[in-house]
MMTF fields as JSON, N, C-alpha, C and O atoms, coordinates in Angstrom:
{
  "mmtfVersion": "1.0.0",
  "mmtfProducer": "UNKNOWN",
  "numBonds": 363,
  "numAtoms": 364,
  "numGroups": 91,
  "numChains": 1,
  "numModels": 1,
  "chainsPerModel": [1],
  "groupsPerChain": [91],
  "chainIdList": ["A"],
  "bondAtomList": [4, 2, 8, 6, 12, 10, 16, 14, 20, 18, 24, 22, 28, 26, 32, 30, 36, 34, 40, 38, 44, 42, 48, 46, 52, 50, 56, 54, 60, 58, 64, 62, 68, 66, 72, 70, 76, 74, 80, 78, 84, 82, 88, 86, 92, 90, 96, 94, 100, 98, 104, 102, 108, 106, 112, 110, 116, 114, 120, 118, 124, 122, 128, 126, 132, 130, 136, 134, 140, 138, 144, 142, 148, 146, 152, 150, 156, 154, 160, 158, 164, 162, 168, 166, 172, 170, 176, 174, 180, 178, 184, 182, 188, 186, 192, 190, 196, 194, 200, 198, 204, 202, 208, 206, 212, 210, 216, 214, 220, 218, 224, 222, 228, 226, 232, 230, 236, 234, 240, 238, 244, 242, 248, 246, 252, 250, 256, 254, 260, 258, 264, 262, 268, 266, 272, 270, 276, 274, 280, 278, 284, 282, 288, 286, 292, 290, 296, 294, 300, 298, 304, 302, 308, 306, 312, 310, 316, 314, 320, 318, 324, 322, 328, 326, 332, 330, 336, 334, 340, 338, 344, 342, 348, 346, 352, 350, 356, 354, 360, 358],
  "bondOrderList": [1, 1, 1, 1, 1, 1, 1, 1, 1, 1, 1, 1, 1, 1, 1, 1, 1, 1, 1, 1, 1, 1, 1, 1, 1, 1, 1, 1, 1, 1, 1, 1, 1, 1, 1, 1, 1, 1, 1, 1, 1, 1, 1, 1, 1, 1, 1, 1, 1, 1, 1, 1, 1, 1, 1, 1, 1, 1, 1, 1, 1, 1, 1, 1, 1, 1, 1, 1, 1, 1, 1, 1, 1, 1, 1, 1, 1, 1, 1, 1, 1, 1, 1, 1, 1, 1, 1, 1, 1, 1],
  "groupList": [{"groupName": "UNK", "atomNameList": ["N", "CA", "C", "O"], "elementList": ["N", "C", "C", "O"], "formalChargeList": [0, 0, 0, 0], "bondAtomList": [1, 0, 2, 1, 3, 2], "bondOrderList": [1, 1, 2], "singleLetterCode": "X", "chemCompType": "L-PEPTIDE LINKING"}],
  "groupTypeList": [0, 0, 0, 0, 0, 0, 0, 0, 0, 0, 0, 0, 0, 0, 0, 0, 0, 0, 0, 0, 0, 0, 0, 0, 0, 0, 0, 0, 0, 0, 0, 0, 0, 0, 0, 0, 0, 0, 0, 0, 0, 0, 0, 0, 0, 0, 0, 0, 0, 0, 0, 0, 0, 0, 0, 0, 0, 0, 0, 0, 0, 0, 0, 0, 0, 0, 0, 0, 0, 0, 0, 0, 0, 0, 0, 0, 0, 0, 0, 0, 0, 0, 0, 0, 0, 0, 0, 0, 0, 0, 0],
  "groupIdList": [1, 2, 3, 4, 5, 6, 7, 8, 9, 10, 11, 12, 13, 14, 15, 16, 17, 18, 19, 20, 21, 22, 23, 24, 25, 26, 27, 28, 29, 30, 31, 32, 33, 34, 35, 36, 37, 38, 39, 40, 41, 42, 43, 44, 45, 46, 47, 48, 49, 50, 51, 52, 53, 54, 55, 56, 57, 58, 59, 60, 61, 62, 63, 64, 65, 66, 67, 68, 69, 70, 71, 72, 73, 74, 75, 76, 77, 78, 79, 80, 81, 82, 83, 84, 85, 86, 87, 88, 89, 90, 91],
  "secStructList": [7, 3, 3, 3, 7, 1, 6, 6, 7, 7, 3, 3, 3, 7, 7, 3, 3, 3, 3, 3, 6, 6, 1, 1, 7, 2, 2, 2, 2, 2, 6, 6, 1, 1, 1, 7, 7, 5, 7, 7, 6, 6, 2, 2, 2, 2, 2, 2, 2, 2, 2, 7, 2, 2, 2, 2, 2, 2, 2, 6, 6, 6, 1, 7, 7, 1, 7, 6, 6, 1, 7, 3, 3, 7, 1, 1, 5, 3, 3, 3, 3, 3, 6, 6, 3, 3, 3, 3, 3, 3, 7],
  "xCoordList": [112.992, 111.834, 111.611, 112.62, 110.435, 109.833, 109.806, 109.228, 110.164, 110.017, 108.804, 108.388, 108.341, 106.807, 107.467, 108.26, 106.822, 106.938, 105.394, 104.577, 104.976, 103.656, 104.085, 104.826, 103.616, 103.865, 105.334, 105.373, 106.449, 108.127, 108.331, 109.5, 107.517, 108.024, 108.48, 107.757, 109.137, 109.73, 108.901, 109.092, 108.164, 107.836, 108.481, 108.964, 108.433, 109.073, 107.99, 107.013, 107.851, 106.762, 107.509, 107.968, 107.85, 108.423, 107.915, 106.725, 108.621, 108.599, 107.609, 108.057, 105.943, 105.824, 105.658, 105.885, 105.143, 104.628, 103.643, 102.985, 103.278, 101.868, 101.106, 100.286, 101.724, 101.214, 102.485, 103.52, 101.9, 102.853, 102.073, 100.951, 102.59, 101.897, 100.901, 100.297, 100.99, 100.633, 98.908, 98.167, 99.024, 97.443, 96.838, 95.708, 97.759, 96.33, 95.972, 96.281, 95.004, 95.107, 95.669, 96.468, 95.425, 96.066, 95.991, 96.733, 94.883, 94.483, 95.484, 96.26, 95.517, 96.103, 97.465, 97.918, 98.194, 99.166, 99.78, 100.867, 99.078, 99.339, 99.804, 100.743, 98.759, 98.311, 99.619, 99.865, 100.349, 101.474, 103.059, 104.18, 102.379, 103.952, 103.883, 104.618, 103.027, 102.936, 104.474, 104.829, 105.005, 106.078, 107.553, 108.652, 107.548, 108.583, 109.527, 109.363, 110.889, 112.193, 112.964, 112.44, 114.289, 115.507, 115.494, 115.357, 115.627, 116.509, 117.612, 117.768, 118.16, 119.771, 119.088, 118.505, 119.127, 118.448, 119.706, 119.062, 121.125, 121.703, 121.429, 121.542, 121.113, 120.331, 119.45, 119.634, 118.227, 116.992, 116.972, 115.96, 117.526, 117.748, 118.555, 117.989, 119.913, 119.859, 118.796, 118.691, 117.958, 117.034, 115.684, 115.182, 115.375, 114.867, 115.136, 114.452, 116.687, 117.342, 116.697, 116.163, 116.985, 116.755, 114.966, 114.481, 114.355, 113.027, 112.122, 111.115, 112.451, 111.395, 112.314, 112.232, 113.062, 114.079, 113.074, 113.53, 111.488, 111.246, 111.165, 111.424, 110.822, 110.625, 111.915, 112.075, 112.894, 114.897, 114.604, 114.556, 114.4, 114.579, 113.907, 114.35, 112.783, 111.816, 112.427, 112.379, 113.0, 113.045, 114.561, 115.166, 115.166, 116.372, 117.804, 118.802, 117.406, 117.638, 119.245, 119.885, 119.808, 121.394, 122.258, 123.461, 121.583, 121.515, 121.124, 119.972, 122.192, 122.053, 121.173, 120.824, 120.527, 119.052, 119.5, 120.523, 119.135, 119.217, 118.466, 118.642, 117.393, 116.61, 116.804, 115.845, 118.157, 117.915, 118.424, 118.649, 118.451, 118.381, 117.442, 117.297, 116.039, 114.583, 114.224, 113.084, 114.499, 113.697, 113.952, 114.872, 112.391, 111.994, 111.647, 111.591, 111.319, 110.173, 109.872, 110.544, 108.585, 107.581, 107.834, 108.947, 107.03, 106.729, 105.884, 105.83, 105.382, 105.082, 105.726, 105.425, 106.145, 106.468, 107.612, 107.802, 108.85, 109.98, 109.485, 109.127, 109.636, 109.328, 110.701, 111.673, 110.543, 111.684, 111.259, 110.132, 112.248, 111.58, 112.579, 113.792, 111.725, 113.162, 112.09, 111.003, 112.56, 112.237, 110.881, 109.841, 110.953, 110.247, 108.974, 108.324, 108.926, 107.502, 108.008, 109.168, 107.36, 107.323, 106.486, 105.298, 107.366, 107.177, 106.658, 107.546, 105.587, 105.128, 105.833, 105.524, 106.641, 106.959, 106.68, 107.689, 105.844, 105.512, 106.23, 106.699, 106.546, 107.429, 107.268, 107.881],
  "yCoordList": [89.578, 88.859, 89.186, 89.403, 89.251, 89.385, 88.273, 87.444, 87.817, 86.883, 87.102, 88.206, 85.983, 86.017, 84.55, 83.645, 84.821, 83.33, 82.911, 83.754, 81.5, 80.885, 79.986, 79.057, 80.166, 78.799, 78.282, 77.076, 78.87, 78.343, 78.25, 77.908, 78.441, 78.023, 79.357, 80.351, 79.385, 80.234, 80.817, 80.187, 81.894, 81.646, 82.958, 83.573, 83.334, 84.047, 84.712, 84.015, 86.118, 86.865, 87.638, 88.626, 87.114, 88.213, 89.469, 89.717, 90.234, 91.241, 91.597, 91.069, 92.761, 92.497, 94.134, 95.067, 94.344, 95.682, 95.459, 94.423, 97.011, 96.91, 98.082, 97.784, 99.336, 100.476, 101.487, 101.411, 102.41, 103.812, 104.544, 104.198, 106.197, 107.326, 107.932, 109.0, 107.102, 107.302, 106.352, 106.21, 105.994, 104.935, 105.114, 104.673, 106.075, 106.541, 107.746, 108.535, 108.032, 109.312, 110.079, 109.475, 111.589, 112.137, 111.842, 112.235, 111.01, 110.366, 109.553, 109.835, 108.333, 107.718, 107.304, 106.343, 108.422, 108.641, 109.507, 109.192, 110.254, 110.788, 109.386, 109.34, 108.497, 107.354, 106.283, 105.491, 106.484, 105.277, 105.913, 105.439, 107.465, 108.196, 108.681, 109.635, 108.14, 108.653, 107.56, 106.387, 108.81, 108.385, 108.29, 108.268, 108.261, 107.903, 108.426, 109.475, 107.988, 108.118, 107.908, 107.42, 108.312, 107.742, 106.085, 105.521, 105.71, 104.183, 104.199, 105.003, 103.361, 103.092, 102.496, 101.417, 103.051, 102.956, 101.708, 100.856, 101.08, 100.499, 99.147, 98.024, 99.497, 97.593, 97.709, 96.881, 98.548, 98.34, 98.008, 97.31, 98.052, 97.574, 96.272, 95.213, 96.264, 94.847, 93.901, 92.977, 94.409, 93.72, 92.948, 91.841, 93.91, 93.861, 92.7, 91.887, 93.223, 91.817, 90.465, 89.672, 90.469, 89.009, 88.77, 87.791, 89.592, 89.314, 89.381, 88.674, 90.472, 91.044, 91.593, 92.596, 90.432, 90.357, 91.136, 92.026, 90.55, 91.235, 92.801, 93.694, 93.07, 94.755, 95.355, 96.546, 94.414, 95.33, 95.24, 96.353, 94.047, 94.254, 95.397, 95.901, 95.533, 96.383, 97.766, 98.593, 97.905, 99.706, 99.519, 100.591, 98.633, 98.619, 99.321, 99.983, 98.915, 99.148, 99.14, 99.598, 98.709, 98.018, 99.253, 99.207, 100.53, 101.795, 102.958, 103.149, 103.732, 105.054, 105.744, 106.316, 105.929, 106.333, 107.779, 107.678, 109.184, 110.461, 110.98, 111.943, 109.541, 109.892, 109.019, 108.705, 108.546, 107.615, 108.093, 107.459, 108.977, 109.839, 110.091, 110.756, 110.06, 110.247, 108.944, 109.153, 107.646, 106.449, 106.807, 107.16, 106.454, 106.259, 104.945, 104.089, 104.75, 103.551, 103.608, 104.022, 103.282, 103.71, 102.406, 101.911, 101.752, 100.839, 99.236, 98.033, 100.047, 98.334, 98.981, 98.106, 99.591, 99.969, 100.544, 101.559, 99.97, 100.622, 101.877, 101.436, 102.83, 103.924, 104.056, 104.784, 103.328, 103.268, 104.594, 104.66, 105.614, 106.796, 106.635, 106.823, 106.277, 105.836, 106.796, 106.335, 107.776, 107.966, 109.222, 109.133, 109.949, 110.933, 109.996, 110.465, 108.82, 107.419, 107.257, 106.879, 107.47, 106.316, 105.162, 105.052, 104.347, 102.471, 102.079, 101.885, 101.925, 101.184, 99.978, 99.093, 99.792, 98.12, 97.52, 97.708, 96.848, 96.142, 95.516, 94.59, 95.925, 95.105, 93.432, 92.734],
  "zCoordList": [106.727, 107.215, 108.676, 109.346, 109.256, 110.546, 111.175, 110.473, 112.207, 112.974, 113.944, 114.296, 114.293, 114.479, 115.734, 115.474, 116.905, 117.784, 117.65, 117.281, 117.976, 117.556, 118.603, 118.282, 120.193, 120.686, 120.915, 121.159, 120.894, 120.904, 119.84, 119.66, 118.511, 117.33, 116.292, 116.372, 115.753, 115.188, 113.435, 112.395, 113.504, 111.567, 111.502, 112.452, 110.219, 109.067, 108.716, 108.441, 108.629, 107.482, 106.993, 107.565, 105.273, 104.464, 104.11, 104.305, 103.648, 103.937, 102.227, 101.209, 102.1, 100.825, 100.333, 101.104, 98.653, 98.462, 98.762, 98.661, 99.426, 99.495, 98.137, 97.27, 98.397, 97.086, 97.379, 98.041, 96.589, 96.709, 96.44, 96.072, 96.588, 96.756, 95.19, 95.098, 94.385, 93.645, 93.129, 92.156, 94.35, 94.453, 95.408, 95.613, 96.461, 97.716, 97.634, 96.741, 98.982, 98.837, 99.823, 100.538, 100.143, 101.46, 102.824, 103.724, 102.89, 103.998, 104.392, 105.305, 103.611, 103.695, 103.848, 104.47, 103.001, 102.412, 104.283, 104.767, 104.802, 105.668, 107.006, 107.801, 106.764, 107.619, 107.674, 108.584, 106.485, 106.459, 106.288, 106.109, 106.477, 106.86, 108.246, 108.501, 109.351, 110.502, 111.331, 111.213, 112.165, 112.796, 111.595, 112.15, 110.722, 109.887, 110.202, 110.826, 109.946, 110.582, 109.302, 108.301, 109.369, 108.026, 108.374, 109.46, 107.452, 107.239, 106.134, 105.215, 106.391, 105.594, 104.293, 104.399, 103.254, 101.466, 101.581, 102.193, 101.361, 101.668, 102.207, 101.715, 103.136, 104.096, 103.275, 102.383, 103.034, 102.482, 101.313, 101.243, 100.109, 99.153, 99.325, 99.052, 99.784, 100.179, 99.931, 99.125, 100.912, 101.787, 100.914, 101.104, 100.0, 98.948, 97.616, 96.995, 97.619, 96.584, 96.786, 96.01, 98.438, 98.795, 98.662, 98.095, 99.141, 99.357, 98.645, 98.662, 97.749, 96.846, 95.171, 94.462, 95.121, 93.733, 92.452, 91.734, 92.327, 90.702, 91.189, 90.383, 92.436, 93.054, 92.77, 92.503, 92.845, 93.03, 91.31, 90.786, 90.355, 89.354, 88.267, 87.236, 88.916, 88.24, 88.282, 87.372, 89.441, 89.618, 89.321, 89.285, 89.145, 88.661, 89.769, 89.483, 90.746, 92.478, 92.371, 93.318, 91.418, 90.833, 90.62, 90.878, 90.082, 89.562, 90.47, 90.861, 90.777, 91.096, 91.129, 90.097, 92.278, 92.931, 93.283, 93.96, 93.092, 93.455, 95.04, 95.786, 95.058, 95.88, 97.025, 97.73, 97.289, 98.207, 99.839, 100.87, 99.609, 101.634, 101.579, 102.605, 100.828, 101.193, 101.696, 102.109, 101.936, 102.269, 103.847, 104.586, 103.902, 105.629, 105.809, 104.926, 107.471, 108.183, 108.79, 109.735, 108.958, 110.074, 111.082, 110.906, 112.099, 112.92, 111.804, 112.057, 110.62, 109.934, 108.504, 107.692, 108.069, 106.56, 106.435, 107.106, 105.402, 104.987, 103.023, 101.931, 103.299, 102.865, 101.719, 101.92, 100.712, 99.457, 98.501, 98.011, 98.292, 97.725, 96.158, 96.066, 95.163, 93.884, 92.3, 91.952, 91.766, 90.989, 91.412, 90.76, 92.127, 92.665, 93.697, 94.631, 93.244, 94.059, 95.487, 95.651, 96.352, 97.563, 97.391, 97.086, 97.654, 97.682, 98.983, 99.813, 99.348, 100.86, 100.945, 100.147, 101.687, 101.555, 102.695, 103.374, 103.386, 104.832, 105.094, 104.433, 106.311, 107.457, 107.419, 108.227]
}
């Protein structure tokens, strides 16, 4: 989750899907891999369990991923690469 201050007060914005590469186009697709860097597939799945449980359950996240030194993140999006798909997932 993102922590957000409001005034001294503390909120939470979980973390959600937004699409994957298979619903934009090059534009776009170019637009939400700008800056991307490695992230640890490890924390990020973690991360996922907790936040976005039917997303870990669906892709079955539990199970040996071939592709998981391909996940990036940009500055608002963690970049989950599982099954040849990149997963947009917002910060």
């Amino acid at each position: 989750m993102r922590e957000i201050s409001n005034e001294g007060n503390k909120i939470f914005e979980p973390m959600y899907y937004e699409t994957n590469c298979t619903c934009v186009n090059i534009d776009e697709w170019n637009q939400l891999m700008k800056g991307a860097r490695k992230c640890s597939y490890k924390r990020l799945v973690s991360q996922i369990e907790r936040e976005l449980p039917e997303l870990y359950r669906d892709l079955c996240l539990n199970y040996y991923n071939p592709f998981e030194s391909q996940c990036k993140q940009t500055k608002t999006h963690y970049i989950l690469v599982h099954s040849a798909i990149e997963y947009f997932i917002h910060k």
